[in-house]
C-alpha positions as CSV (number, residue, x, y, z in Angstrom):
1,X,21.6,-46.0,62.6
2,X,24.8,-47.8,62.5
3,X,28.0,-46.6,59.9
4,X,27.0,-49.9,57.7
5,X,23.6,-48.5,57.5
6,X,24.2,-45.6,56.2
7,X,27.3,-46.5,53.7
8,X,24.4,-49.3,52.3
9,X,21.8,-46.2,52.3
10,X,24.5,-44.1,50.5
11,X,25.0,-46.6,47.8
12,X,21.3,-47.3,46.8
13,X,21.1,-43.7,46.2
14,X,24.3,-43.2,44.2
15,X,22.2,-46.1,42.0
16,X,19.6,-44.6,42.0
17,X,21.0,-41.2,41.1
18,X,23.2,-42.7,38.2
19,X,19.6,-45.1,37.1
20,X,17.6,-42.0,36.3
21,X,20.7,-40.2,34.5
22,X,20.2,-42.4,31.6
23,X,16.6,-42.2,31.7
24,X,14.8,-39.8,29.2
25,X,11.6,-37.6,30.1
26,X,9.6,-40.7,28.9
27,X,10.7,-42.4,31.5
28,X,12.6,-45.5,28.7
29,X,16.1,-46.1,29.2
30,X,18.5,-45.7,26.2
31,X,18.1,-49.6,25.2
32,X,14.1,-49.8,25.7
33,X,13.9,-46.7,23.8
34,X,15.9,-47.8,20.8
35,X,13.8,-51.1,21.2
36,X,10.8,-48.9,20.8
37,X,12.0,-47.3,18.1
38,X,13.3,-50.5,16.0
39,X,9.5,-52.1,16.8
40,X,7.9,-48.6,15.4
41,X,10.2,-48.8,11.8
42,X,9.2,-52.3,11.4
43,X,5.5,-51.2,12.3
44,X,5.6,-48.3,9.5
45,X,6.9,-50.6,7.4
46,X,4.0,-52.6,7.5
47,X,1.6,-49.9,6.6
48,X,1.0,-48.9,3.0
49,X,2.7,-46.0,1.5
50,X,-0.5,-43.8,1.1
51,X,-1.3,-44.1,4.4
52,X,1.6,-43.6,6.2
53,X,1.3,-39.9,6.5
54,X,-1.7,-40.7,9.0
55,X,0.3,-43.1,10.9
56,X,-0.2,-42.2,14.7
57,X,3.6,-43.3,15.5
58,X,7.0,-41.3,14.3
59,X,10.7,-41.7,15.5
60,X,10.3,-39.4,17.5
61,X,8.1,-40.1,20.4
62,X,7.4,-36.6,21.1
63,X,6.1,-35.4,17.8
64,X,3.6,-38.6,17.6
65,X,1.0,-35.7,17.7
66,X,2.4,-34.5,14.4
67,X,0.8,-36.9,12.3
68,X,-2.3,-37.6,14.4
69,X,-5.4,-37.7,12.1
70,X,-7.4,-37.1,15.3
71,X,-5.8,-33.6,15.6
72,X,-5.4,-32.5,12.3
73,X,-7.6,-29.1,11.3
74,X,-7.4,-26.2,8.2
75,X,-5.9,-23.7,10.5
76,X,-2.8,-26.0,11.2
77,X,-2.7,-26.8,7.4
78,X,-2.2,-23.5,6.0
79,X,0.2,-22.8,8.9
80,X,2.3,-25.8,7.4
81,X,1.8,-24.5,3.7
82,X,2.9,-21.2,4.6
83,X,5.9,-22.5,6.0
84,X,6.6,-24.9,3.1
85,X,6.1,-21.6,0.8
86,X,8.0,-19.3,2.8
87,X,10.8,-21.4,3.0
88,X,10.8,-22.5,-0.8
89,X,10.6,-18.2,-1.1
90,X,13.9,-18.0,0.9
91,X,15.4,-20.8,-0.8
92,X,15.0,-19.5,-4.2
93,X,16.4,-15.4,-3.1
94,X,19.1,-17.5,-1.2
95,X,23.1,-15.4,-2.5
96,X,24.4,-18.1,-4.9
97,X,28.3,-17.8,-5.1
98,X,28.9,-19.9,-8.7
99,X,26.4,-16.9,-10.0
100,X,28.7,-14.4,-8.9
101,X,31.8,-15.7,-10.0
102,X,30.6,-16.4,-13.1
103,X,29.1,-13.6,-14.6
104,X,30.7,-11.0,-12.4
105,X,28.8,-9.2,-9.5
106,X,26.7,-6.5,-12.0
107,X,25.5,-9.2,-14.4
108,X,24.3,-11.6,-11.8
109,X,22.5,-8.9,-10.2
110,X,21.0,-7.9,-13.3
111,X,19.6,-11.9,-13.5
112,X,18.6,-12.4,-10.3
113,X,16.3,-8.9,-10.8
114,X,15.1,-9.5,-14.3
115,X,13.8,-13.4,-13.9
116,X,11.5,-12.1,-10.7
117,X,9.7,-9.2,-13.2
118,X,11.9,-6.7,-12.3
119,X,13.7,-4.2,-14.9
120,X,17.5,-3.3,-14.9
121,X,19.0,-0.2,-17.2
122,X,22.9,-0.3,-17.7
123,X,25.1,2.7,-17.8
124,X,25.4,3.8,-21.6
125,X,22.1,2.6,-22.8
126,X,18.7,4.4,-21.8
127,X,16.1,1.4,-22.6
128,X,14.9,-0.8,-19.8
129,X,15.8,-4.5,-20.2
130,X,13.0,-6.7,-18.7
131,X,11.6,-10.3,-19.2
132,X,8.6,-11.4,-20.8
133,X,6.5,-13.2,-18.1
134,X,6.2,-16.5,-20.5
135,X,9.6,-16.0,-21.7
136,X,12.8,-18.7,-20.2
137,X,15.2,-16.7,-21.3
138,X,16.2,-12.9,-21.7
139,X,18.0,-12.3,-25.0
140,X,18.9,-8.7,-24.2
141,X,21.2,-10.3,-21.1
142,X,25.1,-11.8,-21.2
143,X,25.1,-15.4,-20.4
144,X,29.1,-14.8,-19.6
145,X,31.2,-12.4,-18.1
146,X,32.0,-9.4,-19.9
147,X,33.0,-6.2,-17.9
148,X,31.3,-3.4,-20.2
149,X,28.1,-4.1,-18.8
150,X,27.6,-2.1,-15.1
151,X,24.2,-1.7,-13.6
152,X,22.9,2.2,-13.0
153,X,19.2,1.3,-12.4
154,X,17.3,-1.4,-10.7
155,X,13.4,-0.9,-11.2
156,X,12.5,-3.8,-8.5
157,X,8.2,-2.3,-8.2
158,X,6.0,-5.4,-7.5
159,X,8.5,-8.0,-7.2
160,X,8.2,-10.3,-4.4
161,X,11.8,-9.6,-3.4
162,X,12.4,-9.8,0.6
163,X,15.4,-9.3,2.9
164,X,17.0,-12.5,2.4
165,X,17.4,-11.9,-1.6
166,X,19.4,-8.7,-0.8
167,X,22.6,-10.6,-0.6
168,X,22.1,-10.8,-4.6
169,X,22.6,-6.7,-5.0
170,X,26.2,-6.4,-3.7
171,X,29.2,-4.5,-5.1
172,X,27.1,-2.6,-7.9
173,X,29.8,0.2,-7.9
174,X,28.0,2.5,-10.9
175,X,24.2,1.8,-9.1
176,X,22.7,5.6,-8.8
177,X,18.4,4.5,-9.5
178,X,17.1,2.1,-7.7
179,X,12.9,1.4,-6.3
180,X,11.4,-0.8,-4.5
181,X,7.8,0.6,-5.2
182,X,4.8,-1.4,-4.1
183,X,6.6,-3.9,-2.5
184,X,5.1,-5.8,0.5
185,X,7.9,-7.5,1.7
186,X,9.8,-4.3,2.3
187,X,10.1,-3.9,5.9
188,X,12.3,-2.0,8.5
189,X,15.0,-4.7,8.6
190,X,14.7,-4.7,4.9
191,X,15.8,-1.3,4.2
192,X,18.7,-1.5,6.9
193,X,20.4,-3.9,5.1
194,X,19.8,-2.3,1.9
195,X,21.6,0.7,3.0
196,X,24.4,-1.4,4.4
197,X,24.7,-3.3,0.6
198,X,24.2,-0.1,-1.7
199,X,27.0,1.6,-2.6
200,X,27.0,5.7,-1.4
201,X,26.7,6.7,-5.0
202,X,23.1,5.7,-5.1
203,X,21.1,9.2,-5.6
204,X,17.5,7.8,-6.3
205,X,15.7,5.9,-3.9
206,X,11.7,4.8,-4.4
207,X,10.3,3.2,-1.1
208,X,6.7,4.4,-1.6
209,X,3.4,1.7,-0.9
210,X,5.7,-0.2,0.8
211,X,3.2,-1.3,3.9
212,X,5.9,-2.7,6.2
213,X,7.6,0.6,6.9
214,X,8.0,2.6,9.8
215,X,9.2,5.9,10.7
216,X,12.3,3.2,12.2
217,X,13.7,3.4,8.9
218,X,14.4,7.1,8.5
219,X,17.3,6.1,11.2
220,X,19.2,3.9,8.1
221,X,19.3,6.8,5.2
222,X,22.4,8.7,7.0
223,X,24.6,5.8,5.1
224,X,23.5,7.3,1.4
225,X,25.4,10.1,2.1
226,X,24.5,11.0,-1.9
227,X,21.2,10.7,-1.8
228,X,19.1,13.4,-3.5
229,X,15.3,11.9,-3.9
230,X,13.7,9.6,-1.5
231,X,10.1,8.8,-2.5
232,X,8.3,7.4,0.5
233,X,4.4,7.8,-0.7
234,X,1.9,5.7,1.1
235,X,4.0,4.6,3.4
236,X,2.9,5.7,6.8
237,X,0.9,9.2,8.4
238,X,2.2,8.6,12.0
239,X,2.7,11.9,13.4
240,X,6.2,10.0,14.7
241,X,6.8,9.5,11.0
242,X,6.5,13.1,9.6
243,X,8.6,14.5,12.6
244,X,11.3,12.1,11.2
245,X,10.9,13.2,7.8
246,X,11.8,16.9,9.3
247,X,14.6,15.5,11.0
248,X,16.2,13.8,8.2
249,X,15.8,16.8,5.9
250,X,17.3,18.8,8.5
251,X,20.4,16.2,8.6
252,X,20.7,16.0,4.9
253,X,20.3,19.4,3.5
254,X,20.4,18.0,-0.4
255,X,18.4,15.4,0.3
256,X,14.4,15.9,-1.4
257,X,11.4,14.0,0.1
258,X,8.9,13.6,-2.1
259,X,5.2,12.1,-1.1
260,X,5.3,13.0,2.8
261,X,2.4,15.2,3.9
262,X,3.1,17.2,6.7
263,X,-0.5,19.0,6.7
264,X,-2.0,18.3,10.2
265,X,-5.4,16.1,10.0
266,X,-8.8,17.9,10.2
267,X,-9.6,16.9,13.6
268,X,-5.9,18.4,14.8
269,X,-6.7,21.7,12.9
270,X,-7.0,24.9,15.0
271,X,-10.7,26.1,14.4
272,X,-11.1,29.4,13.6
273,X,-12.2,32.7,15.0
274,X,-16.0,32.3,15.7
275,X,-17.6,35.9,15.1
276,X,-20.1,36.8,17.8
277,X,-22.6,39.0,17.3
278,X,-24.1,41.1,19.9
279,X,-28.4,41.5,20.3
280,X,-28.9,44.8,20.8
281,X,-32.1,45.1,22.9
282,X,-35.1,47.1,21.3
283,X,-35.7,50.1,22.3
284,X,-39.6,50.5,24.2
């Protein structure tokens, strides 16, 4: 093969090489695919607007599945309203700054519990301020800042309050009470960051029927270093659970657990002493 033979081969290659660079996985060039793409808007333009959710064509050429009657099914349905919901969920817990700065850190926290069901009790005043589920509006809280008020209780039980609305409980310096009873969004991750938000006065701490809970959490409690009641009822039986319990009560001598059974289970129980009896043989 002669030098100009190879310098030509060398060049169809180098065009070739720099051909497919612009090429996408479809095999389309940039211009064909924005041509595509121009002929499918002017195509979906064309279709009614009730019927475009079951157009078989998007922008996007790889999710054309997406809105494929063919493929459609219930499963894949509630997949996509769970994510609609869960999202909305986040969305509403979401930390919103203008909140804070405007009524203060202790009074937005105080909103943000009492509109999701929750009850709050401030320091001076022993009566529980909640919301009436038809109600808009709760009387009983300030609409502006005013720096008497300063939470001391949060009764969160039954709310559908998860990790991301955590960022709502920050900087509640006179916080001692707080639960989170019955809550099923309550998880491991959850109670870390709680115990990175709370402040160490806290001394009461209700994480009992929480199903999301493992003995992983026992690891985040060393942080509440004030702590005197943890209530954690119904929350697990794991033999790796109840040796933590031990542990942490070992760690923090003040600190009362309340609602762990360390009894072993019936099966595990030592049996006791069998009496045997002796047959004395009869004499002839």
């Amino acid at each position: 093969m002669t030098s100009a033979a190879v310098r030509r081969l060398l060049q169809n290659s180098r065009c070739r090489f720099s051909t497919s660079a612009v090429l996408n996985r479809e095999g389309f060039s940039a211009k064909e695919r924005r041509l595509m793409e121009l002929a499918e808007k002017r195509r979906e333009e064309e279709i009614p607007w009730f019927l475009r959710v079951f157009a078989s064509f998007h922008k996007k050429i790889d999710d054309r599945h997406y809105y494929d009657p063919t493929k459609f099914s219930i499963a894949k349905f509630r997949a996509w309203r769970e994510q609609i919901d869960y999202e909305a969920e986040v969305l509403s817990q979401s930390y919103v700054e203008e909140r804070h700065q405007t009524l203060g850190s202790d009074l937005a926290s105080a909103h943000f519990i009492v509109f999701r069901q929750g009850k709050i009790k401030f320091v001076g005043n022993d009566r529980w301020i909640e919301k009436e589920p038809s109600a808009k509006e709760c009387p009983d809280l300030p609409c502006r800042f005013d720096n008497s008020y300063y939470v001391e209780a949060i009764d969160a039980s039954n709310t559908e309050i998860r990790y991301e609305g955590l960022a709502n409980l920050v900087d509640l310096q006179q916080l001692k009470w707080i639960s989170f009873r019955n809550c099923k969004r309550v998880d491991d991750w959850f109670v870390d960051r709680l115990t990175h938000i709370l402040e160490p006065k806290v001394e009461h701490l209700d994480l009992s029927h929480c199903p999301g809970l493992t003995e992983k959490c026992l690891s985040c409690f060393y942080r509440l270093p004030q702590l005197k009641k943890l209530v954690l009822e119904g929350v697990a039986e794991t033999p790796a659970f109840k040796l933590g319990c031990l542990e942490l009560e070992d760690a923090m001598p003040g600190l009362e657990l309340v609602g762990v059974d360390y009894s072993l289970p019936k099966a595990a129980q030592p049996q006791k002493n069998v009496e045997t009896f002796t047959v004395r043989q009869a004499s002839a």
